[in-house]
DRENDO-1510 file (C-alpha; in Angstrom, 1 decimal, always signed):
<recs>
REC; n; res; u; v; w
REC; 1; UNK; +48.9; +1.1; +21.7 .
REC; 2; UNK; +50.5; +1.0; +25.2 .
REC; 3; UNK; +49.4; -2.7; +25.4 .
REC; 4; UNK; +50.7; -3.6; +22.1 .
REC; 5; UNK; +54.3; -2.1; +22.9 .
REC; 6; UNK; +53.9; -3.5; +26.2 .
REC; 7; UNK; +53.6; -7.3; +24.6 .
REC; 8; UNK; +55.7; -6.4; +22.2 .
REC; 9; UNK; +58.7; -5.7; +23.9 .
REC; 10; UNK; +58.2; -8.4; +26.6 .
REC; 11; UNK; +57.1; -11.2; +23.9 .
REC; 12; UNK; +60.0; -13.3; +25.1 .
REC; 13; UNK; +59.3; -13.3; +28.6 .
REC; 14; UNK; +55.5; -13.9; +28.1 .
REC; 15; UNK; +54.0; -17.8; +28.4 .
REC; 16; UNK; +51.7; -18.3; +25.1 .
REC; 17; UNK; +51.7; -17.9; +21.3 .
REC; 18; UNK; +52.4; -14.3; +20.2 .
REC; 19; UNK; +49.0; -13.6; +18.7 .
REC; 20; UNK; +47.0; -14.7; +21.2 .
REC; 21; UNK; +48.6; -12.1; +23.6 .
REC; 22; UNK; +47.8; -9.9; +21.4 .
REC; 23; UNK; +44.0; -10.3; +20.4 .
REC; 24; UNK; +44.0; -10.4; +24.6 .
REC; 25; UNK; +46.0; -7.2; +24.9 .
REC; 26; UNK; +43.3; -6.0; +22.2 .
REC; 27; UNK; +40.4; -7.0; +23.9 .
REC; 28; UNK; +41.3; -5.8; +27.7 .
REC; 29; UNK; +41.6; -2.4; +26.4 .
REC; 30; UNK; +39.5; -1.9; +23.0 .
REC; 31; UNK; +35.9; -2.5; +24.9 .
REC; 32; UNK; +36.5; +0.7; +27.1 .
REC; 33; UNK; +35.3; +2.8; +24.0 .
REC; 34; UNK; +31.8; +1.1; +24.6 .
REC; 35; UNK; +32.5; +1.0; +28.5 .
REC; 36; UNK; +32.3; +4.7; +28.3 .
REC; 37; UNK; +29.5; +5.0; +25.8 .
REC; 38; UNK; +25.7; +5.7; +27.2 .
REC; 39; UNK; +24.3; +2.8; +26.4 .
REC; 40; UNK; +23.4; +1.0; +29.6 .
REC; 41; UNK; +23.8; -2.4; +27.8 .
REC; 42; UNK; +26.5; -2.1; +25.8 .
REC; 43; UNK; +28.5; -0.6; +28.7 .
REC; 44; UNK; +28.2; -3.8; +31.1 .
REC; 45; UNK; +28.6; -6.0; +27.9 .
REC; 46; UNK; +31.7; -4.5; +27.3 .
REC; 47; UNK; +32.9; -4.2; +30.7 .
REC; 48; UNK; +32.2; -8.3; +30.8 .
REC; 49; UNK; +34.1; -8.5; +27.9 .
REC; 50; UNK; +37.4; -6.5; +29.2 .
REC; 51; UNK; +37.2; -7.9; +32.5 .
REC; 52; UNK; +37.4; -11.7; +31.2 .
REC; 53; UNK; +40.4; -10.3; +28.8 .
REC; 54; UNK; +42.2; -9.0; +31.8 .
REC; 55; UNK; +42.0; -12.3; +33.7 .
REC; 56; UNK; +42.9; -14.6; +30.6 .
REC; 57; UNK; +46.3; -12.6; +30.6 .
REC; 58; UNK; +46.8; -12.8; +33.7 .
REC; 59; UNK; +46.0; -16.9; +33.8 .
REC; 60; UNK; +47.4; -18.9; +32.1 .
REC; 61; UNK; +49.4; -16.4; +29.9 .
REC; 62; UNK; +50.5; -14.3; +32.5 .
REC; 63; UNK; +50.6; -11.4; +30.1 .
REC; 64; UNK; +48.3; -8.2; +32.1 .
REC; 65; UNK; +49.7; -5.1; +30.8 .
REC; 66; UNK; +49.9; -1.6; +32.3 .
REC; 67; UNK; +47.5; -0.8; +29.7 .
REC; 68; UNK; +44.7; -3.3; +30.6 .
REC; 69; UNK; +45.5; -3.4; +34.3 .
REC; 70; UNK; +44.5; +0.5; +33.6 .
REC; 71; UNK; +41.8; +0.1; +31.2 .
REC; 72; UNK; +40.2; -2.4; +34.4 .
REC; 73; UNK; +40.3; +0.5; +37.3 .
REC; 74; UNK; +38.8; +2.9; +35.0 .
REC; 75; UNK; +36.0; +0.1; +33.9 .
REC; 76; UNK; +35.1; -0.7; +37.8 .
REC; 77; UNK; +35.0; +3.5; +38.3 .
REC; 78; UNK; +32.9; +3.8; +35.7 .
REC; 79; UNK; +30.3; +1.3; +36.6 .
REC; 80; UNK; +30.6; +2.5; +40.1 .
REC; 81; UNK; +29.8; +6.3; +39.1 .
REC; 82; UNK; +26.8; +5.1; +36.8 .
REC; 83; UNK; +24.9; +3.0; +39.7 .
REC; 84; UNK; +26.2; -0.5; +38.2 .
REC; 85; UNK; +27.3; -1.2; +41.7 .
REC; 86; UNK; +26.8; -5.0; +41.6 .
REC; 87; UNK; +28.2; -5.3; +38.4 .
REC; 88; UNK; +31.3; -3.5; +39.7 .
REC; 89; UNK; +32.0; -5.6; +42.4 .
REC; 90; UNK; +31.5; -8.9; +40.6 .
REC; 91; UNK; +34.2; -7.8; +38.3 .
REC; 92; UNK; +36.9; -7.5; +41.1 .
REC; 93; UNK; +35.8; -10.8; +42.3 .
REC; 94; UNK; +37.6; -13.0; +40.4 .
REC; 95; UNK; +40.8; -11.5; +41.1 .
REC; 96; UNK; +40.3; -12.1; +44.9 .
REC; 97; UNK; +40.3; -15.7; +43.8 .
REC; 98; UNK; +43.2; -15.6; +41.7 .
REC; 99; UNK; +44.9; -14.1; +44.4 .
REC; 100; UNK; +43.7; -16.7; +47.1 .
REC; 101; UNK; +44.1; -19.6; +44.5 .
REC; 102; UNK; +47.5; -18.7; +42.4 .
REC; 103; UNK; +50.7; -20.6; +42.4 .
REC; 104; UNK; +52.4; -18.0; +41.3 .
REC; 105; UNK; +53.9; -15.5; +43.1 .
REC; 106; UNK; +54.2; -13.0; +40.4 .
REC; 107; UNK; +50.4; -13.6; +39.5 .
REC; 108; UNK; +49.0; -13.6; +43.1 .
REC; 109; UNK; +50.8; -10.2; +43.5 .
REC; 110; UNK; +49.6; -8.7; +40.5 .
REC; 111; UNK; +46.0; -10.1; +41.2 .
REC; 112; UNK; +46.4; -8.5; +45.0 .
REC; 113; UNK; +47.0; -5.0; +43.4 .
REC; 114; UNK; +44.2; -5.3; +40.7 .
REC; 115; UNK; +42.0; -6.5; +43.3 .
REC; 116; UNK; +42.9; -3.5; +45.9 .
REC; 117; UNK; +43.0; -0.8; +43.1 .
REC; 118; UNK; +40.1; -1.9; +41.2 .
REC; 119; UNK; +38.2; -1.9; +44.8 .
REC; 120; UNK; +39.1; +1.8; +45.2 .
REC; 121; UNK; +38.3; +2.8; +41.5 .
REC; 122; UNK; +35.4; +1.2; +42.5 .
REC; 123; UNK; +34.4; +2.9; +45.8 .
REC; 124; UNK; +35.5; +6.0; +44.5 .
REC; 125; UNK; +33.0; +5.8; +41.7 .
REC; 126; UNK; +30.0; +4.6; +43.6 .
REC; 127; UNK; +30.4; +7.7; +46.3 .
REC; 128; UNK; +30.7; +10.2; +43.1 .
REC; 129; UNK; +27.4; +8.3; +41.9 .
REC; 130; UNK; +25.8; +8.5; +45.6 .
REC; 131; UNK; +26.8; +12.2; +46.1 .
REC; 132; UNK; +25.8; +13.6; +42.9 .
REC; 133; UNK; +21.9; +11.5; +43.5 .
REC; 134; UNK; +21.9; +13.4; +47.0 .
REC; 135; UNK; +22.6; +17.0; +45.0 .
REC; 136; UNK; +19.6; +15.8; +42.5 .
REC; 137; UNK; +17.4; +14.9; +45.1 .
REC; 138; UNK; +18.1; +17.7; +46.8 .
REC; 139; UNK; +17.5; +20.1; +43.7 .
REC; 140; UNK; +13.9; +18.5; +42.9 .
REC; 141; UNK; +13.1; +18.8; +47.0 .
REC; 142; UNK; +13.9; +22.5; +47.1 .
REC; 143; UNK; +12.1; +22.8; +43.7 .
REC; 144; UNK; +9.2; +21.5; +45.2 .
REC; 145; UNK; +9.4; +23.5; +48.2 .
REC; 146; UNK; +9.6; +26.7; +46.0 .
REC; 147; UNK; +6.5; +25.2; +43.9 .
REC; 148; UNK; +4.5; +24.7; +47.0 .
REC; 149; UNK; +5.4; +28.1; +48.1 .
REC; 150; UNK; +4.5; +29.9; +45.1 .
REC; 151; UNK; +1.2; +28.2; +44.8 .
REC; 152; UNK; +0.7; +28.8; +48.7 .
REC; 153; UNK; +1.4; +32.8; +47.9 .
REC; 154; UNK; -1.0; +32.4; +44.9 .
REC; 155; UNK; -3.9; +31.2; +46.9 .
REC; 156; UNK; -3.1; +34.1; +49.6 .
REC; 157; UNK; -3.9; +37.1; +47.2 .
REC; 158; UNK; -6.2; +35.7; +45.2 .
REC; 159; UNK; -8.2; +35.3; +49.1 .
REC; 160; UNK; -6.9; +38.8; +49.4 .
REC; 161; UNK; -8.4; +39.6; +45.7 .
REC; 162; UNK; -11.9; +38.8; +47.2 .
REC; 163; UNK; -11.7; +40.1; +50.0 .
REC; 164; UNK; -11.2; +43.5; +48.4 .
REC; 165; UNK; -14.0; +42.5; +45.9 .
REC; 166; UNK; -16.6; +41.2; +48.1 .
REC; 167; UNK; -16.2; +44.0; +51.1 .
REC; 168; UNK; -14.0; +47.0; +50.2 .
REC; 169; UNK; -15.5; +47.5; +46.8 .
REC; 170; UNK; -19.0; +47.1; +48.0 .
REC; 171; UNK; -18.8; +49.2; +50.5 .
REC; 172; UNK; -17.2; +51.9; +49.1 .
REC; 173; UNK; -19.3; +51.8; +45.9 .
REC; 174; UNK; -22.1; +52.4; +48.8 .
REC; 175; UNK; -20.3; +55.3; +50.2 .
REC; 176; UNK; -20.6; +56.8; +45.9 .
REC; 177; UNK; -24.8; +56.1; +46.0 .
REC; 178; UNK; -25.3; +57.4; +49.5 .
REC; 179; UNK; -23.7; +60.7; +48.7 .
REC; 180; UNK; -25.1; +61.1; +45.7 .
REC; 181; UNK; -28.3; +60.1; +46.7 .
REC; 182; UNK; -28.1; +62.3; +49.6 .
REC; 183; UNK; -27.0; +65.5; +46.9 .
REC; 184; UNK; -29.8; +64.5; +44.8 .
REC; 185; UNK; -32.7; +64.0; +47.1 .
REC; 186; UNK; -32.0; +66.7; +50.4 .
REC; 187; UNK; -34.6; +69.4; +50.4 .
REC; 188; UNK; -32.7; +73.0; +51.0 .
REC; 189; UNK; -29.3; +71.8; +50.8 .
REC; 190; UNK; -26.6; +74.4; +50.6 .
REC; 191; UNK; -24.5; +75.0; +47.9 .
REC; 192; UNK; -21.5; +73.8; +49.7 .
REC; 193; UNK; -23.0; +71.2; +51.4 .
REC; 194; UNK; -23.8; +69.6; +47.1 .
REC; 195; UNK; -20.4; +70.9; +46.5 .
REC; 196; UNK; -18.8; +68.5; +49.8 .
REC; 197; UNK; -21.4; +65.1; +48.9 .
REC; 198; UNK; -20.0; +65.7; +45.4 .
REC; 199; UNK; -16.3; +65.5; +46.0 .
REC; 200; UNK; -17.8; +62.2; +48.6 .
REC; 201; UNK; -19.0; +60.7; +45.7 .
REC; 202; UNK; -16.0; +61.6; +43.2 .
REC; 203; UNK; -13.2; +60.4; +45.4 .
REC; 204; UNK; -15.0; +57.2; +46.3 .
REC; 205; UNK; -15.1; +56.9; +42.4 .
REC; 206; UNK; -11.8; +57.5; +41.7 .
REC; 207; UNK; -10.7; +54.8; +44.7 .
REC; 208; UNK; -12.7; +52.3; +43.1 .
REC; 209; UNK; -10.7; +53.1; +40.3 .
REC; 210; UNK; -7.1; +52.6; +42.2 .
REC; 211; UNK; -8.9; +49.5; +43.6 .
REC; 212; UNK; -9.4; +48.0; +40.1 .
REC; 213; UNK; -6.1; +48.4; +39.3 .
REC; 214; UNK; -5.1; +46.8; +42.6 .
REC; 215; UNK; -7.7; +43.7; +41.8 .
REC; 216; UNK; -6.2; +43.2; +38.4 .
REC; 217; UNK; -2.6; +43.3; +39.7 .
REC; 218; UNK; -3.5; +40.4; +42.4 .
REC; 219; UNK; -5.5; +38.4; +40.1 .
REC; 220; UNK; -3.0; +37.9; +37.7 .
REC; 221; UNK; -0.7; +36.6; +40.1 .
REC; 222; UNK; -2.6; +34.7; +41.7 .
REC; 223; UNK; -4.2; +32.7; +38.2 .
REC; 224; UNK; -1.1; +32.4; +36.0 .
REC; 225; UNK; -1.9; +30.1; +33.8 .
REC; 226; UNK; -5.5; +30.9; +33.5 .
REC; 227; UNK; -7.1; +31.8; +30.6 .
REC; 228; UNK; -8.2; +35.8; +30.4 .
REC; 229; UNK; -10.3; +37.6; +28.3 .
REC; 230; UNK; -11.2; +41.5; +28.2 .
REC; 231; UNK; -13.8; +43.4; +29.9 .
REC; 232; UNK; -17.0; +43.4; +27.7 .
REC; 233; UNK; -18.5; +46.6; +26.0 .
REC; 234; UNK; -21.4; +47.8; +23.7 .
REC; 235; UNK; -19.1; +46.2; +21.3 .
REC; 236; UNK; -20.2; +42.8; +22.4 .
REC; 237; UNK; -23.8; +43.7; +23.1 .
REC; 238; UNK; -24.8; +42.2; +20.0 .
REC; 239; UNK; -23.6; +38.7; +21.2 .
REC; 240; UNK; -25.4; +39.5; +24.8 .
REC; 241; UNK; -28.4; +39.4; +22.9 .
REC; 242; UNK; -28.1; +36.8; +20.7 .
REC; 243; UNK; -27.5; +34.7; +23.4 .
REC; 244; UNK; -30.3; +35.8; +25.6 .
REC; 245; UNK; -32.4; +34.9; +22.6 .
REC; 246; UNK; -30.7; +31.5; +21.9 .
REC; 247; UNK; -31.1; +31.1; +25.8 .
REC; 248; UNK; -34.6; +32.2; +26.1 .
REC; 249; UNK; -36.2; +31.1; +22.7 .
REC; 250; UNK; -38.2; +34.4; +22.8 .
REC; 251; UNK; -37.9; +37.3; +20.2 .
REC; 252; UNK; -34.7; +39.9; +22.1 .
REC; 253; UNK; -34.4; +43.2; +20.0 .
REC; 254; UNK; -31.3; +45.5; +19.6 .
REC; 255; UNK; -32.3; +49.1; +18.9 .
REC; 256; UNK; -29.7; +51.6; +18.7 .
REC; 257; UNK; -29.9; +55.4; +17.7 .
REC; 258; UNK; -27.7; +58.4; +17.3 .
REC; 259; UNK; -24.3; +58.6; +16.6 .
REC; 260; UNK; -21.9; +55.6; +17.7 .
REC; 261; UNK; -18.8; +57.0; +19.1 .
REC; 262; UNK; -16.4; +55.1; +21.3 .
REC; 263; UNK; -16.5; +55.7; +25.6 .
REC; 264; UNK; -14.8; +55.1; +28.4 .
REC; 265; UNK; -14.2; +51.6; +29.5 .
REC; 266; UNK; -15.6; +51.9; +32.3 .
REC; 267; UNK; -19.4; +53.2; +31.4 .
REC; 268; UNK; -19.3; +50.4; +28.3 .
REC; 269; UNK; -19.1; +47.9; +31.0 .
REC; 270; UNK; -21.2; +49.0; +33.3 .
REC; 271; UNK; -23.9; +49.5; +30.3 .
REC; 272; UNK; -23.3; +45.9; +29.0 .
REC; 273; UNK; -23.4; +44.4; +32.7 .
REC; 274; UNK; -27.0; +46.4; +33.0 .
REC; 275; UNK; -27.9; +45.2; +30.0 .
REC; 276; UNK; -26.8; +41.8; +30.8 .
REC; 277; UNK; -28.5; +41.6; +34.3 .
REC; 278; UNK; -31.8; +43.0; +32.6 .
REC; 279; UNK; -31.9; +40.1; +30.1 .
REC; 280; UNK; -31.2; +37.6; +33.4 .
REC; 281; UNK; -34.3; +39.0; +35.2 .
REC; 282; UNK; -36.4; +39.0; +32.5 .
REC; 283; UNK; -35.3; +35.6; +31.6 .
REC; 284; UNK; -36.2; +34.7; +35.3 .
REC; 285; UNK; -39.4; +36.5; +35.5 .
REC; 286; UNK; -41.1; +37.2; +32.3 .
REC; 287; UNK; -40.0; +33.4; +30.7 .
REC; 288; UNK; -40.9; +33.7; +27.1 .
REC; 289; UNK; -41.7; +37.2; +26.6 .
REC; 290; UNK; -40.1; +39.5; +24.0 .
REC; 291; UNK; -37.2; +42.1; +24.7 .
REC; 292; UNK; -36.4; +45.0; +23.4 .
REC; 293; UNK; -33.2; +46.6; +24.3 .
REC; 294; UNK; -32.7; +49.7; +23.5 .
REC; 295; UNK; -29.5; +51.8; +23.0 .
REC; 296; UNK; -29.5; +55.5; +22.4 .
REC; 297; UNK; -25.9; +57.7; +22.4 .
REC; 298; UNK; -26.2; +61.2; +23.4 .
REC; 299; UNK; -23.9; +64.4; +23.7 .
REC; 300; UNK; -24.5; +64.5; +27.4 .
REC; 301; UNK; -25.1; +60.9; +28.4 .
REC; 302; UNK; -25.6; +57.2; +27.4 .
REC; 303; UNK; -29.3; +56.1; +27.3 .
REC; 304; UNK; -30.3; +52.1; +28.1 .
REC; 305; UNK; -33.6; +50.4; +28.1 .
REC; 306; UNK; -34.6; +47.2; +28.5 .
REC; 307; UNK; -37.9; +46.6; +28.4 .
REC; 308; UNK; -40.4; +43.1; +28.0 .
REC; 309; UNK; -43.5; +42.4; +27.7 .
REC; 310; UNK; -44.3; +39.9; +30.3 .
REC; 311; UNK; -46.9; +40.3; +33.3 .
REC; 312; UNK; -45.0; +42.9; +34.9 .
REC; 313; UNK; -47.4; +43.6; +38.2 .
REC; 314; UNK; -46.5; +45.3; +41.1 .
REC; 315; UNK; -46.5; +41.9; +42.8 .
REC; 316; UNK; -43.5; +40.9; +41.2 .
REC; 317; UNK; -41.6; +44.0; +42.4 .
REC; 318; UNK; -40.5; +42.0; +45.7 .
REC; 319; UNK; -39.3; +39.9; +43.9 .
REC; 320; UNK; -37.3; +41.6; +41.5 .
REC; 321; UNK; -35.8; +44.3; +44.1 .
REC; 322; UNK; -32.9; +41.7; +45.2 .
REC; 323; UNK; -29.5; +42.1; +44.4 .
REC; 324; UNK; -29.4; +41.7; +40.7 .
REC; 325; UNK; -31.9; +45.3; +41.0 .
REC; 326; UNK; -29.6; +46.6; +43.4 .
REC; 327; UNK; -26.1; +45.5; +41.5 .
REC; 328; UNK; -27.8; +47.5; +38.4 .
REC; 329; UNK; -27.8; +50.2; +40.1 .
REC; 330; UNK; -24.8; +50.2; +41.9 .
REC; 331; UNK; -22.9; +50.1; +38.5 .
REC; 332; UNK; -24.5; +52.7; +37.9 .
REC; 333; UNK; -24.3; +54.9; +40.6 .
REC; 334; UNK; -20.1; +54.1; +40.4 .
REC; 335; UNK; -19.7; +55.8; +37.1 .
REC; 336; UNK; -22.3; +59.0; +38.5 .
REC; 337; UNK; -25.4; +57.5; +36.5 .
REC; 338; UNK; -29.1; +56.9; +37.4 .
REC; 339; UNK; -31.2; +53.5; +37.1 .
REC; 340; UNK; -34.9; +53.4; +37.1 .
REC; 341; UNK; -36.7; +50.3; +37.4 .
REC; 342; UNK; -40.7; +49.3; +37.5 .
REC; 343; UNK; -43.8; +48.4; +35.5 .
REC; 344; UNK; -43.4; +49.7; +32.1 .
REC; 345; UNK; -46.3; +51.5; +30.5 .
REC; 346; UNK; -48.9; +49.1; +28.9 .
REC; 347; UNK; -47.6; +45.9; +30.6 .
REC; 348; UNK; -44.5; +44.5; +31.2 .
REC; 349; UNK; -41.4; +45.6; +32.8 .
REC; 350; UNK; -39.0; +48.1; +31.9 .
REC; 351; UNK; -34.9; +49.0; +33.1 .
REC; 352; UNK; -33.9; +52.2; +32.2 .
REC; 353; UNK; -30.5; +53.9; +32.9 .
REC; 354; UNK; -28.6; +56.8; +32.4 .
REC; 355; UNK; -25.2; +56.8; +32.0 .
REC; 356; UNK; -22.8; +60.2; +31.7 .
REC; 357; UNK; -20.2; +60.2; +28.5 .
REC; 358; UNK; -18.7; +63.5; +29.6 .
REC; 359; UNK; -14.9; +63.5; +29.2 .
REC; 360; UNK; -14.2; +64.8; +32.5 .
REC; 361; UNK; -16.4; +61.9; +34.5 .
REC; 362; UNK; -14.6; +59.5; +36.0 .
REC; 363; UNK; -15.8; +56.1; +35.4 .
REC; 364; UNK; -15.2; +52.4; +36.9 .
REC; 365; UNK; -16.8; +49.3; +36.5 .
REC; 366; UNK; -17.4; +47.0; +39.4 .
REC; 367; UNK; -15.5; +44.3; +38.7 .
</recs>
């Protein structure tokens, strides 16, 4: 509208039919709809389009408005601010040559102070355009950074996470058998002395316990992301065995008797990891042979036996008293339990365990 009034009221001073100073008027201001658009394309197309506008009324007509002299700066700025650098300049160009080439002193003027103010529009949007690419860059550097820091903390506790697995918790689960094996198998020992090995072995429990906690707590920051599923229990046993049996391609037996009632967390896993390093061994040493496992729930404690029929001699003992045997009972030590192990009567060999269910045991799984 300002370029229409513009040619309007200045038709009689202005060189050139009426209407083509106004399609020009039209078309030096119009295209900066699409100049500001997103379209990568249609912006420089239109910014070619205005730019040629602007110069045809300014030779041979002689007619640049206000309006398109305007429209022009904020074209050059806006090519500037998106990157179109080249583009930018080349569209100031031809007004450097006007001014060099003109006749007219009027025209080389204007062309002087399109050219200067359309180099400024222009500078001002290419430093916009570098500055806000140094605040992106930055962003996605510090980003990084933060990334690499957060996986570099990840990797420190889940180190720390075995650490505490592989020589805190063993050790301390040591510190529960010695002292019970000591209660248990001292000749003459006093009542207090029990009473002192007992409390050994119950706070080493219960600090296995805290350790768990600690263990879980680490883990999960350090493998976010990853995957989880629950601890095992009897209620998975079932699915132990089948896949020992799928595994194996032998005959592998559930039995279970007396009342099913649900128990703490911690003996359930320690009874299915028995279970499940019994099936390993006798996968390993009795290949082929059937397995019976055998479940049996009890007011007092939990009852497990594995049992196969393989060779079972005393010269495979050696063999079999490595650390799956001593894992087994180790579990169940932790949770104040017994394991036995051996040749089972008539042949084969046999895992039995003992497991309290008493409210007031304390119980935790290695994990």
């Amino acid at each position: 509208m300002l370029s229409l009034s513009e040619v309007l009221v200045r038709s009689a001073d202005l060189a050139g039919g009426f209407a083509a100073l106004l399609l020009l008027a039209l078309a030096s201001t119009l295209p900066l709809a699409f100049v500001l658009g997103t379209g990568r394309l249609a912006r420089s197309c239109a910014a070619l389009a205005l730019s040629l506008a602007c110069v045809l009324s300014l030779v041979p007509f002689g007619g640049l408005t206000v309006g398109g002299v305007v429209a022009q700066l904020v074209c050059v700025y806006v090519l500037g601010r998106a990157g179109a650098t080249r583009l930018g300049g080349l569209l100031v160009l031809p007004y450097v040559v006007i001014a060099l080439g003109s006749h007219e002193e009027l025209t080389r003027i204007v062309a002087v102070l399109v050219a200067t103010l359309a180099s400024a529009a222009a500078a001002t949007g290419i430093a916009h355009h570098v500055r806000s690419t140094a605040q992106a860059h930055s962003a996605t550097e510090q980003a990084f950074a933060d990334t690499l820091l957060e996986h570099a903390a990840r990797g420190e506790r889940a180190r720390i996470a075995r650490e505490l697995h592989d020589v805190v918790a063993h050790h301390i689960s040591m510190i529960a058998v010695q002292a019970e094996t000591a209660r248990l198998t001292t000749p003459g020992l006093p009542t207090e002395g029990a009473t002192r090995l007992l409390a050994i072995g119950d706070t080493a429990r219960t600090a296995l316990t805290e350790m768990r906690r600690l263990l879980g707590v680490l883990r999960e920051d350090a493998d976010t992301g990853i995957q989880r599923r629950p601890q095992p229990g009897l209620a998975q046993l079932m699915d132990l065995v089948d896949e020992s049996r799928d595994a194996a391609g032998s005959r592998t037996r559930l039995i279970v008797s007396g009342p099913i009632t649900p128990l703490d967390p911690g003996i359930e896993v320690t009874a299915y990891r028995i279970v499940q390093e019994a099936l390993t061994n006798a996968r390993r040493h009795a290949p082929g042979a059937a397995v019976d496992v055998e479940l049996r729930y009890g007011d007092q404690d939990l009852a497990l036996r594995v049992r196969d029929n393989g060779p079972g001699s005393t010269a495979d003992l050696p063999a079999l008293s490595g650390h799956g045997l001593l894992g087994m009972r180790e579990r169940a030590a932790t949770v104040g339990g017994t394991l036995r192990t051996g040749p089972a009567p008539g042949g084969g060999f046999v895992v039995e365990a003992r497991l309290p269910v008493k409210p007031e045991d304390e119980a935790v799984a290695l994990p």
